[in-house]
N, C-alpha and C positions, 0 to 999 in steps of 0.2 A: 307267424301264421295268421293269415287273412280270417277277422271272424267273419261270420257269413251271417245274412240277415234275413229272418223267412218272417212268412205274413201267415198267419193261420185261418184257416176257413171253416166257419162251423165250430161253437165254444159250446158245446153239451156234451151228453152223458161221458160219451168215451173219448170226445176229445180234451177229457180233463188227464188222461191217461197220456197223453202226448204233451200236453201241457208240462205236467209233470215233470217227464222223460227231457222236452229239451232245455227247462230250466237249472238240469243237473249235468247237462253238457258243454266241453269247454270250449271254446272257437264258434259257438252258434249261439244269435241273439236273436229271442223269436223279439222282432221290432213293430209288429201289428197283427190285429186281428180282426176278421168280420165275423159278424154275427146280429143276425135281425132284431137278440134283444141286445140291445144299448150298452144295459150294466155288464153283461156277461164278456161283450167282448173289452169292455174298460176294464176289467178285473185281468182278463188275458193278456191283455199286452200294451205297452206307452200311448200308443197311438191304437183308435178305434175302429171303424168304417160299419155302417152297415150296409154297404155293397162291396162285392167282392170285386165289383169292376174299379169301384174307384180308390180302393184298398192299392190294385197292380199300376193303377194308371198313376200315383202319386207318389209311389213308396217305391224309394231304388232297392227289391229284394231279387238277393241271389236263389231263392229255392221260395215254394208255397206246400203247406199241408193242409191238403183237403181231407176236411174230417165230417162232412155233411152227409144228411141220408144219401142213399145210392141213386136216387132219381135226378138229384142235381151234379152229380162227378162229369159226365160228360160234358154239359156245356163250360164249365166252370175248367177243368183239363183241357176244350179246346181254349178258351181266352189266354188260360195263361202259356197255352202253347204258340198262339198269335203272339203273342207279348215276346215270346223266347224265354220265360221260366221254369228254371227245370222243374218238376213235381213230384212230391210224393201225394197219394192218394189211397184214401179207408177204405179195406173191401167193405163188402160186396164191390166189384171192379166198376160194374153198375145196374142198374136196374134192371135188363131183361141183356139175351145172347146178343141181337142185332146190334144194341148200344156197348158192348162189349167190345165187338169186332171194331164197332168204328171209331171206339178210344182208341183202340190199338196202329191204328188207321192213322188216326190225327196224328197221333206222336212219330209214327214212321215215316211219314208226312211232313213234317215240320223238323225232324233231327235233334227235338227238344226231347233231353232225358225226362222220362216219367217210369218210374216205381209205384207198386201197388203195396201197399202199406199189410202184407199179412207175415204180421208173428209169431204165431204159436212154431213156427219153423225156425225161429230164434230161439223157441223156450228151449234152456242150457240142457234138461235130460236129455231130450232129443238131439241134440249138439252129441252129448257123449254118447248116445247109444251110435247112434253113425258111427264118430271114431272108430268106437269099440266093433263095429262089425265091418269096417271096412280094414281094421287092424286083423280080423278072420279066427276072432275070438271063441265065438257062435257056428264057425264053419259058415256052409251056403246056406242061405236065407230059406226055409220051405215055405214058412208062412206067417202072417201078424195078425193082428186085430189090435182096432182101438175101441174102444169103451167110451163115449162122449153122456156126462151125467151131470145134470145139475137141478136141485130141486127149486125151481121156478116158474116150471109151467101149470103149476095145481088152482084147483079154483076158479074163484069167479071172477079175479080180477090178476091174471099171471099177468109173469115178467113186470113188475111192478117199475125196474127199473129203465125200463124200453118197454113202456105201454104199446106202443106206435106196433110191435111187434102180435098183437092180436090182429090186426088188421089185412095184414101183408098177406097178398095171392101165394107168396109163394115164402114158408118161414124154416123149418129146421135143417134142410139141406144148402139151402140157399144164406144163410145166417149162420151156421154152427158145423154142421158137419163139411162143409168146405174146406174147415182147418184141417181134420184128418187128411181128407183129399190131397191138398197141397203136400202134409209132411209127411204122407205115403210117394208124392213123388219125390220129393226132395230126399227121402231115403233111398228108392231103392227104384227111380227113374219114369220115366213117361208111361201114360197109361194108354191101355190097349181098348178097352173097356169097359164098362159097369152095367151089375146086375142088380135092378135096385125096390123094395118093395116100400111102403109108407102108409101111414094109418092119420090119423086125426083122431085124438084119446079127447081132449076136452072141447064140448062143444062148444064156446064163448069165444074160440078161434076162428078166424077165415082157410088156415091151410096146414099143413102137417105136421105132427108134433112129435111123431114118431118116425125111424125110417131105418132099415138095415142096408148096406150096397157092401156088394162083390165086385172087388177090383179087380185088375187081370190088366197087369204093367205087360209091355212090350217083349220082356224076356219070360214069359210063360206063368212068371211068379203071382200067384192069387191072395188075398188077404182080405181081412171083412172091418168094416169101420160101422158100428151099432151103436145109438143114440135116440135120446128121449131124454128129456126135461122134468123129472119127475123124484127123482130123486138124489141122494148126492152118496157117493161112495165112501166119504170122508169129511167131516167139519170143512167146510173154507176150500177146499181142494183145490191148488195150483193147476193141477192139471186138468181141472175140467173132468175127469175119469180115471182112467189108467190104460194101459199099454201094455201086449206081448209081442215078443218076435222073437219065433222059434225055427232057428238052425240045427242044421246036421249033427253038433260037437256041442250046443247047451242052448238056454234060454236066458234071452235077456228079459225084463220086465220092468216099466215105469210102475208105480204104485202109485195112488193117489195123492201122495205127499210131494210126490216128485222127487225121491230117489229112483237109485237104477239098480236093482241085484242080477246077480248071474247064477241061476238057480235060487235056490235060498240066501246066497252071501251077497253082504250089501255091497258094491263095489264105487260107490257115488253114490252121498249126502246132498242131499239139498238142502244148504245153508242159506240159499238167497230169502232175502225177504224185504228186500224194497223193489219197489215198484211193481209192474202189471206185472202178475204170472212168471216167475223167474225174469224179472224185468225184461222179461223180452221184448216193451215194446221202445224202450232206451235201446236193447243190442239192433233193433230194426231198423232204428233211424242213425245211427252209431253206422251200420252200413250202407243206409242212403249217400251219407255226409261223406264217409269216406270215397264212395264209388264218386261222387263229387268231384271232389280231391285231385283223386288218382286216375278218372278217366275207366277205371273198370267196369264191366259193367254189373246191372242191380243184378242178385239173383230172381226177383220178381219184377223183372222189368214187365213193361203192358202187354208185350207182345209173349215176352213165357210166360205172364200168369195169364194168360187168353186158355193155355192147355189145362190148366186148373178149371178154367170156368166152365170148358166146353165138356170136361169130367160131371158137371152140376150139372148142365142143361143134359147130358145124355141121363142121367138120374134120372132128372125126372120126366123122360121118354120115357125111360122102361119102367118106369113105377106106371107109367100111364096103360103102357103097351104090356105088359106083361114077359118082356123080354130081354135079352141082353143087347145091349147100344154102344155103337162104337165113343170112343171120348177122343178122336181123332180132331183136329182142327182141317180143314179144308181146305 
């Protein structure tokens, strides 16, 4: 087996979690990294660059992971799609919808694979609650909700570990509650949808801290994804909150720990504990690599997770407008 050689872009907070992830992978050698500070990316990988231009321009790599804030993804997905490298790339997809579309653009454009790098639709519960309800455990789905909780946003000085995250026009739907979005469609299909309201709790922010949305997928089915930064459900919580999804025939439910019961009976332990979040951000790129490989394609390729995004931007329409907003792409 051919190993494969990726260049990584961007060595901070959360790309130490990918870091992580591909130095416990076998056949991939991340072989350089950029990063504007010097030491950070010599710490990352053999070879340094602090431009990502001359990172692709000198380095024979088979794939690149972009793991920089959202405002630089798109130009940095078009070079390496000039170049012909395939990409993996860290949601947010990018910084506002128009640059969203024209990632998706570029790469449809060029026939260079790009995947948008979101996980929490690898986290393993969620893996097994699908199983389980596509095995017709639960019966037909009526309805779910996610629970998104983490106590970080308090105070004078939240998110301590993503300051940069006070600043942001646009922060808890566009940053956090996204992941419900996606693993609402990755369960139970394309959104028709969103009904969505939002608040701003700590004034030391620029934009939203709180927010509720009502989805409403393509087959009638409705479900609610509520979040806020304020508290935690559980010490350390894998799952960021917890999760129900309640069928015709019983209930399945994530709990904070990231088990799965059916009713009261545990059905699926959560024994993982290396890496991000039920390592889901090694089973993410574990499917990048493979889609690689084998020519299949990403589940979050640019142009399907476009239908995740344009779920966000109809958000926060209707948080704006006071209404319900199509999450259709165009």
């Amino acid at each position: 087996m051919k190993v494969l050689r990726g260049g990584l872009a961007g060595c901070g907070f959360f790309a130490q979690f990918h870091l992580e992830a591909w130095r416990r992978m076998p056949g991939v050698e991340l072989a350089a990294a950029c990063d504007p500070d010097a030491a950070r990316a010599e710490k990352a990988a053999p070879r340094a660059y602090a431009r990502f231009e001359d990172m692709i321009e000198r380095e024979p790599l088979d794939f690149v992971d972009i793991a920089t804030r959202p405002d630089l993804h798109l130009p940095l997905v078009r070079m390496a799609c000039r170049a012909g490298i395939p990409v993996i790339c860290q949601k947010p997809m990018a910084r506002d919808w128009s640059e969203c579309v024209e990632l998706a653009a570029v790469a449809d454009q060029t026939g260079v694979p790009v995947m948008i790098h979101e996980n929490w639709r690898w986290q393993p519960w969620y893996r097994e609650v699908k199983r389980r309800i596509e095995a017709g455990e639960v019966g037909d789905i009526v309805t779910y909700r996610f629970r998104i909780r983490q106590r970080d946003g308090h105070g004078p000085e939240p998110y301590p570990a993503q300051p940069y995250f006070r600043t942001m026009e646009r922060l808890l739907i566009y940053e956090t509650m996204v992941h419900p979005i996606d693993t609402a469609r990755f369960l139970f299909g394309d959104l028709d949808s969103v009904f969505a309201r939002t608040r701003r709790r700590n004034p030391v922010i620029a934009a939203e801290d709180c927010a509720f949305l009502l989805l409403t997928h393509d087959s009638g089915l409705t479900g609610e994804a509520d979040g806020h930064r304020f508290t935690d459900l559980a010490p350390a919580s894998p799952v960021l909150g917890d999760a129900s999804f309640e069928g015709e025939k019983g209930i399945l439910t994530v709990s904070p720990a990231g088990d799965v019961f059916s009713g009261e009976q545990p059905v699926w332990r959560n024994t993982v504990s290396t890496g991000y979040r039920g390592d889901s951000v090694k089973a993410t790129q574990e499917h990048f690599i493979e889609c690689l490989r084998t020519g299949r394609p990403f589940e979050t390729s640019a142009r399907e997770y476009l239908k995740t995004c344009a779920a966000v931007e109809a958000a926060y329409v209707s948080a704006r407008e006071a209404r319900s907003v199509t999450a259709k792409v165009e």
